[in-house]
Every structure is written in structure tokens, then in C-alpha cells.
C-alpha positions as CSV (number, residue, x, y, z in Angstrom):
1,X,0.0,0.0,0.0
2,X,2.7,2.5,1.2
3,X,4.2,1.6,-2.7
4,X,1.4,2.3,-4.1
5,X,0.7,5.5,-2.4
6,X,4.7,6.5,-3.3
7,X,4.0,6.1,-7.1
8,X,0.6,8.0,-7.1
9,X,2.6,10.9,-5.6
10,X,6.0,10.7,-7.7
11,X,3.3,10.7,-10.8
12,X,1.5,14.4,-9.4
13,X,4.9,15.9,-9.1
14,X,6.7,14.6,-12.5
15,X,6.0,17.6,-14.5
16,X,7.6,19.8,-11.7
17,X,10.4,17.5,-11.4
18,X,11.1,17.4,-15.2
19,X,10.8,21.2,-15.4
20,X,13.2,21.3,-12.4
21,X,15.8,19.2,-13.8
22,X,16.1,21.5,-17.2
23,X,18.0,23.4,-14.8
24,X,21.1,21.6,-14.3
25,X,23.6,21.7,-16.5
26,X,25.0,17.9,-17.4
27,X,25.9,17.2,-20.9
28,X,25.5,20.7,-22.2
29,X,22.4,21.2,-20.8
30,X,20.5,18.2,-22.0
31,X,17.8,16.3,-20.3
32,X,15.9,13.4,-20.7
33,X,12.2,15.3,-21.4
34,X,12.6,18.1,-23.5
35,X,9.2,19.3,-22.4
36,X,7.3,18.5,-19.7
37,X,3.9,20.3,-20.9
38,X,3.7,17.0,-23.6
39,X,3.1,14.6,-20.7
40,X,-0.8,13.3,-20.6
41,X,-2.9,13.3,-17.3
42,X,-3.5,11.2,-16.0
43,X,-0.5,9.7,-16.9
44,X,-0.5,6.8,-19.9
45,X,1.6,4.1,-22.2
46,X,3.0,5.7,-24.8
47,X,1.9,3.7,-27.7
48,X,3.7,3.6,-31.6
49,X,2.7,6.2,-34.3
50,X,0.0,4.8,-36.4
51,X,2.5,4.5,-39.8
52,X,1.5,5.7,-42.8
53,X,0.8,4.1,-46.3
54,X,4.1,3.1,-47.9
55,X,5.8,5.1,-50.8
56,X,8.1,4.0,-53.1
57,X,10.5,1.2,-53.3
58,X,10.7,-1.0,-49.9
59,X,14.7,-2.4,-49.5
60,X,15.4,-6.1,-49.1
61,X,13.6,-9.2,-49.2
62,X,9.8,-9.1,-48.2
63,X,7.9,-12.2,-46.9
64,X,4.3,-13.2,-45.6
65,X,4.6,-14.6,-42.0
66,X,0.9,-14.3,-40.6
67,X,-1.6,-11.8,-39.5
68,X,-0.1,-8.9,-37.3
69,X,3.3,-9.8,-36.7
70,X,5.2,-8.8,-33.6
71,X,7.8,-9.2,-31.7
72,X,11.6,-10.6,-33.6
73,X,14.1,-12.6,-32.0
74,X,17.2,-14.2,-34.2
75,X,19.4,-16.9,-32.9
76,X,23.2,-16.6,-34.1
77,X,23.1,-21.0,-33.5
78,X,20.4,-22.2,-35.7
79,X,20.3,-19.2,-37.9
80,X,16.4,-18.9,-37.0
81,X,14.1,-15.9,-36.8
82,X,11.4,-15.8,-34.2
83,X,8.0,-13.7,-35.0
84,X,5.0,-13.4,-33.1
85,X,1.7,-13.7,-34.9
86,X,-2.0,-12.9,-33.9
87,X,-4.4,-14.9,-35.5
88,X,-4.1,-17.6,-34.5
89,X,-1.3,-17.1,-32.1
90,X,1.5,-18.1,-33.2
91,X,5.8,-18.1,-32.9
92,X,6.4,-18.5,-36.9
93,X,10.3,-19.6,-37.3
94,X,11.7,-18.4,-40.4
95,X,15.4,-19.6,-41.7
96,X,17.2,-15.6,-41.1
97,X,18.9,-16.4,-44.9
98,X,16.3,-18.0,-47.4
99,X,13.3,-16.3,-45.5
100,X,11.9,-19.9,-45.8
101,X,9.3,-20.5,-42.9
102,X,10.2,-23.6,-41.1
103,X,7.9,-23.8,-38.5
104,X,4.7,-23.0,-37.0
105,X,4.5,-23.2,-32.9
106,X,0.7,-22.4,-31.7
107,X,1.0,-19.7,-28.5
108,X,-1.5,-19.4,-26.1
109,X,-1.9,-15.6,-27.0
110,X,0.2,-13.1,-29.4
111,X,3.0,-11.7,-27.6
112,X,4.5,-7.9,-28.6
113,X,7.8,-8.7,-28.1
114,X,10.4,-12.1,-27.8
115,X,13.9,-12.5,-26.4
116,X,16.5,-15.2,-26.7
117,X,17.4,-16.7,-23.3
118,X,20.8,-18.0,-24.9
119,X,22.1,-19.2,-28.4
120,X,20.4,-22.1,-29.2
121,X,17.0,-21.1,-27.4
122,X,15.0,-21.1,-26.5
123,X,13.0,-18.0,-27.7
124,X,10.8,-16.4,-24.6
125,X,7.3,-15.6,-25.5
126,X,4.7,-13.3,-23.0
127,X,1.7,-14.0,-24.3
128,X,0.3,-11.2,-23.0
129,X,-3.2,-11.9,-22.9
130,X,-3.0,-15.3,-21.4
131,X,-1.1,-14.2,-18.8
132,X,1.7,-17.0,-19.3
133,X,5.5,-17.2,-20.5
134,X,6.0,-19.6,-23.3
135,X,9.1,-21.0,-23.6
136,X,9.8,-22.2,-27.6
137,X,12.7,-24.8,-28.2
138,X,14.8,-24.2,-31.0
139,X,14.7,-25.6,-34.0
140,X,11.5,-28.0,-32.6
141,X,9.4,-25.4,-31.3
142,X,8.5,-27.7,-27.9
143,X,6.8,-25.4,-25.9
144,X,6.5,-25.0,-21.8
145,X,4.6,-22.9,-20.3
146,X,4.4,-20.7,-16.8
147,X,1.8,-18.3,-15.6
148,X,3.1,-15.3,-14.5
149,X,1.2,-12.1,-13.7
150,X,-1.2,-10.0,-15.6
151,X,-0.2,-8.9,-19.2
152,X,3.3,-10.0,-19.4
153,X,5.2,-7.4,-22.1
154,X,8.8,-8.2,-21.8
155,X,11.4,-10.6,-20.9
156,X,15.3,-10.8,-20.1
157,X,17.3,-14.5,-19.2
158,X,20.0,-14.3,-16.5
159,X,21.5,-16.7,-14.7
160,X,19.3,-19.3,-15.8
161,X,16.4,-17.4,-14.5
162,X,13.6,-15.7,-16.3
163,X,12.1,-11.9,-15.8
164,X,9.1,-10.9,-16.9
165,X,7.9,-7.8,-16.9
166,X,4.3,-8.1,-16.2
167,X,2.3,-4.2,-17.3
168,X,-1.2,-4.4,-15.8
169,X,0.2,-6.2,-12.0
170,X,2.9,-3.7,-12.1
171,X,5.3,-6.7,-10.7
172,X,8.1,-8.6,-12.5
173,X,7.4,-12.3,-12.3
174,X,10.6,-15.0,-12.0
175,X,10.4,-18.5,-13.6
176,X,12.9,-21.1,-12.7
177,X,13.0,-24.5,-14.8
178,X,9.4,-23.8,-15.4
179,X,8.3,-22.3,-12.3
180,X,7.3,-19.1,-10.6
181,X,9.1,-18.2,-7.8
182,X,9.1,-15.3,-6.8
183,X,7.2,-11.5,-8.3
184,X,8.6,-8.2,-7.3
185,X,6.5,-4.7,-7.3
186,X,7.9,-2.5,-9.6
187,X,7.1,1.0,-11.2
188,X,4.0,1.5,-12.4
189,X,3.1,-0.7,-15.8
190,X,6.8,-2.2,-16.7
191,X,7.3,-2.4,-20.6
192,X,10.8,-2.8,-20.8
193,X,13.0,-5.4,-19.4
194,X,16.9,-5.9,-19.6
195,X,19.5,-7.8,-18.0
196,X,23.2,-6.4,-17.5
197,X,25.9,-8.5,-15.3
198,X,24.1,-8.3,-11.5
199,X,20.7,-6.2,-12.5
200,X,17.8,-6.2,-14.2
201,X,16.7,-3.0,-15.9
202,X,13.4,-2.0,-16.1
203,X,11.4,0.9,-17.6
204,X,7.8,1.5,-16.4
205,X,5.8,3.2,-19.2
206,X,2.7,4.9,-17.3
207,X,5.4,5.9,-14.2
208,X,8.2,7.0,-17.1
209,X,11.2,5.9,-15.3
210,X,14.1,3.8,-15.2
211,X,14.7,1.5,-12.4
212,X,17.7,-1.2,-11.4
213,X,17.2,-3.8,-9.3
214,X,20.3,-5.8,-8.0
215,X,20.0,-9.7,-8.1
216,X,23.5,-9.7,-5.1
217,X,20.9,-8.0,-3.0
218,X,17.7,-9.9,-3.6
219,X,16.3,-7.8,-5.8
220,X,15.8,-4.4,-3.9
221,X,15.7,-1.8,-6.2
222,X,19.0,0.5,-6.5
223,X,17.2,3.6,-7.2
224,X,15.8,5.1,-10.7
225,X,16.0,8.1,-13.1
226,X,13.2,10.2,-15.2
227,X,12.7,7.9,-18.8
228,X,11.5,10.7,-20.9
229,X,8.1,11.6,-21.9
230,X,6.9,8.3,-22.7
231,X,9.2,5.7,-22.7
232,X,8.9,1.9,-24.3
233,X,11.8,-0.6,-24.6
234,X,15.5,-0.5,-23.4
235,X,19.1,-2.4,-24.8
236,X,22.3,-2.6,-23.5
237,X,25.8,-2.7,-24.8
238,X,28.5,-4.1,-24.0
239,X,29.8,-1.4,-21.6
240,X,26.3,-1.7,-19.5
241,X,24.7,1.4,-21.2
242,X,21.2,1.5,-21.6
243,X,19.3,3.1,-24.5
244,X,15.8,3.5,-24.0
245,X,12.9,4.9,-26.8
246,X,11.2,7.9,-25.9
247,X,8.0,7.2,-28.1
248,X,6.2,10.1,-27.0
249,X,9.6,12.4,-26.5
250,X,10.5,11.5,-30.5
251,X,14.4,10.4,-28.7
252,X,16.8,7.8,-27.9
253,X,18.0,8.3,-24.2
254,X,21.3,6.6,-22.9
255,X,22.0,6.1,-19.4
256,X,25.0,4.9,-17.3
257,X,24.9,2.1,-15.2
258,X,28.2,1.8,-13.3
259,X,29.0,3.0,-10.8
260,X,25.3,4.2,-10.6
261,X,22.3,4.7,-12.8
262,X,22.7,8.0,-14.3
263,X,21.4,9.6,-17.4
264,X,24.5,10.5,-19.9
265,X,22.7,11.4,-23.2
266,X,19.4,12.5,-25.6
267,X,19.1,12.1,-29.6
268,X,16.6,13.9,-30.8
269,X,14.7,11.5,-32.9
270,X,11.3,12.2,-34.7
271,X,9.3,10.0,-36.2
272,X,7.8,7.8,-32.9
273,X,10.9,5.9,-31.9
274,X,9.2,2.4,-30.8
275,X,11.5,-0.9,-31.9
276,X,14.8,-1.0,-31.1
277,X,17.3,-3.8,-31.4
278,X,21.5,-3.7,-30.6
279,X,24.4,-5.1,-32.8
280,X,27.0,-5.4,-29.8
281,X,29.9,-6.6,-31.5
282,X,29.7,-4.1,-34.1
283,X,28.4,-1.4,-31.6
284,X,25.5,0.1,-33.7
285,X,21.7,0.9,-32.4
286,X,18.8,0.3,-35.0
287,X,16.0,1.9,-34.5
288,X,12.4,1.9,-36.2
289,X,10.4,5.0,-36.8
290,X,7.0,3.9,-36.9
291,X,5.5,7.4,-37.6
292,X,7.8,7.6,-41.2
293,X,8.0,4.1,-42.1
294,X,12.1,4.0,-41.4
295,X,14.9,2.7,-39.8
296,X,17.3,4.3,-38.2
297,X,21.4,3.1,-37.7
298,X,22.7,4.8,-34.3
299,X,26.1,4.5,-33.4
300,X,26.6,2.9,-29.2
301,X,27.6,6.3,-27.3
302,X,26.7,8.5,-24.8
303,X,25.3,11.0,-26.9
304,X,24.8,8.7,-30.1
305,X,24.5,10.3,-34.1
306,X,22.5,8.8,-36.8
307,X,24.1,7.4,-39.3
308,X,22.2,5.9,-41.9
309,X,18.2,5.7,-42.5
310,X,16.6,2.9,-44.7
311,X,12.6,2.5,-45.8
312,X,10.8,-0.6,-43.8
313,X,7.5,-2.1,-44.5
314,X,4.1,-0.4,-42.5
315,X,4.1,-0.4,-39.2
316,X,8.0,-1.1,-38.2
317,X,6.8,-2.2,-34.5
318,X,9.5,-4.6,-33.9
319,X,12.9,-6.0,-35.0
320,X,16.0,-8.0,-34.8
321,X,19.5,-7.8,-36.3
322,X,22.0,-10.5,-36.6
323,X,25.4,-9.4,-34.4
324,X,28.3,-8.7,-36.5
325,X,26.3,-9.3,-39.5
326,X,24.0,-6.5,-39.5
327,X,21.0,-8.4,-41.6
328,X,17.6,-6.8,-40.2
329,X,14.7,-8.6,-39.4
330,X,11.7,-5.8,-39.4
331,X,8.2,-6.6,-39.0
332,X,5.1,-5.4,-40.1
333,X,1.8,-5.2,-37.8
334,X,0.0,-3.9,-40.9
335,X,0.7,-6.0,-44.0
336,X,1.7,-8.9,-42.1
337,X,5.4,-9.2,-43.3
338,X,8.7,-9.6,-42.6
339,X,11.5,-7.4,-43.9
340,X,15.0,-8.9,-44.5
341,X,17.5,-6.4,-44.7
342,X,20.9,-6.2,-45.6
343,X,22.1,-2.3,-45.1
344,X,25.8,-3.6,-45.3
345,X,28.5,-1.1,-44.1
């Protein structure tokens, strides 16, 4: 109760706390809302642009995978691509090089985004509206499955455990060898989950923060920062920098996470940043612009820089990218595609 009253007040003052931090000077003056005054009340989700029709020529290799696609996961092992489909559900596993579909898993409900626990699988599913984690073997598709708590969005494997972030409970749910064991309060509606070495990252997208929690200390949280305007998802790099969308902010914010959280860095980025998918060996940040139909290439800094943009297929919710390869794997909500991409560079 005492958590819940906490959040209801940290949400009345955000606005005066954003407006307040615009007047510290880190990073040449940057911050991680640009303006407060865009922030709905009561507070809610930021959600992806609705994307316009297409225009001209769409780069790469285009495939039919099944109505409303979401969610991309590759795996570097079997060379497979994961996507989530909505009717019916299902995990649709495509070879990453022919676009070949090799096999259909059914899923208890459509997810909105995957992971990869490790290479080789298997592929985490939160089927969000049956409240359960599917686990997918790879290349088989065997499934096991784990309720978890209501709505589950996201996922991130550690340590041979399994975090879920679950939005409408506001807790994040861990399964071990097929079991829940424990479920943790968090900020308000968690959308975003990531693992670095000892912590789990999350990003709650109705309380717009950032908050670590440290797995050495039992999971109490270590503190959290202001996520924008409207944040969504989160990566890591190899260095333990986060970069989280700010849909409703139109940036990419990075953050420090050693010694302590700390925000570092703001791209302006308009067009409804949503997907967003990391390359660590090569160090490069792609992006999807859902309100322009695009992709965006961001190099892995503290303050990062575009450097290329490529056309996608409608409604770029969600993606992968092979590491050190580059090769995209882009969805579409709309058409019910896949985009296979090969920017090179």
C-alpha cells in the first residue's frame, strides 16, 4: 500500500520535477524530457505512431509470416528468426537467410515482443493476454509454459532465471525450470526489461522511469531516473549502457549504469521511436520510426548520431538484427510481413 501511495505521488509531481531538472547543467544542458507540458494526465503508455501508407521502393527481401506480426528474435546458432503472430497465435520460425518459414509453434496468445534466453533457445514468449511465458525450443518449437502475472510485455534470461515484466500487475514475475518463484513490485506498468551483469533493468511506461534492481541484494531496487516523456523498450551494450525509446519524446535516451544509474545522453529522434534492437559486436543501435515508415542506424555512445536511415514495410513495431552481420529482421503489424535487410556497411 505504502508503494502504491509513493507512485501516485512521484506521478503528481513529475511535470515539476522534469521542469526542475532542465535546470542543471549535465551534458550541455541536455535532459531526458525536453518538455514536460507534452506529458498526458493522468498519466498513460506511450503507444507507436500509427504509420502511414508506404511510398516507393521498400529495400530487401519481403515475406508473408501471418496476420499482425510482432515481436523478432534471431538466434546466431540455428540461424532462425522468431515472430510473433496474432491470429491464431503463433511463434512463426523463419530460416534468417532464405526467408523460408520452417515452422509454425501455436501460443496461447500473441505476444509484442520475444527474447532469446541464450544461443540455441530457447526464444521467450509473454503471451500477454493469457497471462503466461512460453518457452519455444529451437529448431523444434516444444513449448513449456508458466503463468506469470497479468499482461506480461517483456522478458530478459540471466542466470538461468527468467524476468518478466508483467504491465497491468505492475510486478516482475521469475520463472525457474518452469516455475514461478518469486514476483517483485515495480514502477507503475513495466514495458521494458533488460539484464546487465548483476541487475535487471526495467522501464515502467505509465510511471516513465528507469529503475535497477540488483540480483547480489535480492532484488531491492537500487534507485531510478526520469525515462523521458513516454518511454517503451530498453538495450544494453556491452559497456552496461542503456538506451531507451522515448516514443512520446520523439528520442533515444542513454544512461549509465556503473557506478550508478545516471542519465548521460538525448538524440533527438522524430518520427515515434518504438522498436529497437542492438548489434553489440559491431556497436551500432537500430532503431524503427513507426510514424515515417524508417529505420534508423545509431552508433553505441553517450550522446549517439544517426548514421544511416533505410525505408521498412508499414508499421515497423519490432525487430531483430543478426550481431556482427548486420541483416535486419523488421516486422510489419499492418501488411503482415517480414523485412529482411541487408544495409551492409
Amino acid at each position: 500500500m505504502h508503494r502504491v501511495l509513493l507512485v501516485l505521488a512521484a506521478l503528481l509531481i513529475l511535470p515539476l520535477a522534469l521542469l526542475a531538472c532542465g535546470e542543471e547543467e549535465d551534458n550541455g544542458g541536455e535532459t531526458p524530457s525536453a518538455d514536460a507540458s507534452a506529458l498526458p494526465y493522468p498519466p498513460e503508455a506511450a503507444e507507436p505512431a500509427v504509420s502511414p501508407a508506404v511510398e516507393g521502393t521498400t529495400p530487401g527481401e519481403i515475406i508473408e509470416v501471418g496476420e499482425g506480426p510482432e515481436g523478432v528474435a534471431f538466434d546466431p546458432q540455428t540461424g532462425l528468426v522468431a515472430v510473433g503472430t496474432r491470429e491464431p497465435g503463433e511463434l512463426v520460425l523463419v530460416n534468417g537467410v532464405s526467408g523460408e518459414i520452417t515452422e509454425r509453434v501455436r501460443i496461447p496468445s500473441a505476444p509484442r515482443h520475444l527474447a532469446l534466453a541464450e544461443p540455441g533457445g530457447p526464444v521467450l514468449v509473454p503471451a500477454e493476454d493469457a497471462n503466461t511465458l512460453v518457452e519455444v525450443s529451437l529448431p523444434d518449437g516444444e513449448t513449456r509454459m508458466t503463468e506469470v502475472g497479468e499482461n506480461p510485455h517483456d522478458v530478459a534470461f540471466l542466470d538461468d532465471r527468467i524476468y518478466v515484466g508483467d504491465e497491468f500487475s505492475s510486478t516482475l514475475s521469475v520463472v525457474e525450470d518452469g516455475r514461478l518463484v518469486r514476483q517483485v513490485p515495480v514502477d507503475v506498468q513495466p514495458g521494458g526489461v533488460i539484464e546487465l551483469d548483476d541487475e535487471i533493468g526495467i522501464v515502467s511506461v505509465r510511471a516513465y522511469t528507469l529503475e535497477l534492481f540488483s540480483l547480489e541484494e535480492d532484488l531491492q531496487a537500487q534507485g531510478s531516473q526520469n525515462a523521458g516523456l513516454g518511454p517503451t523498450h530498453v538495450v544494453r551494450d556491452d559497456e552496461g549502457r542503456l538506451f531507451v525509446t522515448d516514443t512520446r519524446g520523439d528520442a533515444v535516451l542513454v544512461y549509465e549504469t556503473q557506478p550508478r544509474l545516471k542519465f548521460v545522453g538525448r538524440l533527438e529522434l522524430p518520427g515515434s521511436p518504438y522498436g529497437i534492437a542492438i548489434d553489440r559486436e559491431r556497436g551500432r543501435v537500430w532503431v524503427t520510426l513507426t510514424g515515417r515508415n524508417e529505420v534508423v542506424e545509431l552508433n553505441a555512445a553517450d550522446v549517439p548520431q544517426v548514421l544511416r536511415r533505410f525505408p521498412t514495410v508499414r508499421q515497423p513495431n519490432t525487430l531483430a538484427v543478426t550481431p556482427g552481420g548486420g541483416r535486419l529482421f523488421i516486422a510489419s503489424r499492418t501488411d503482415g510481413t517480414l523485412q529482411l535487410l541487408d544495409p551492409g556497411g
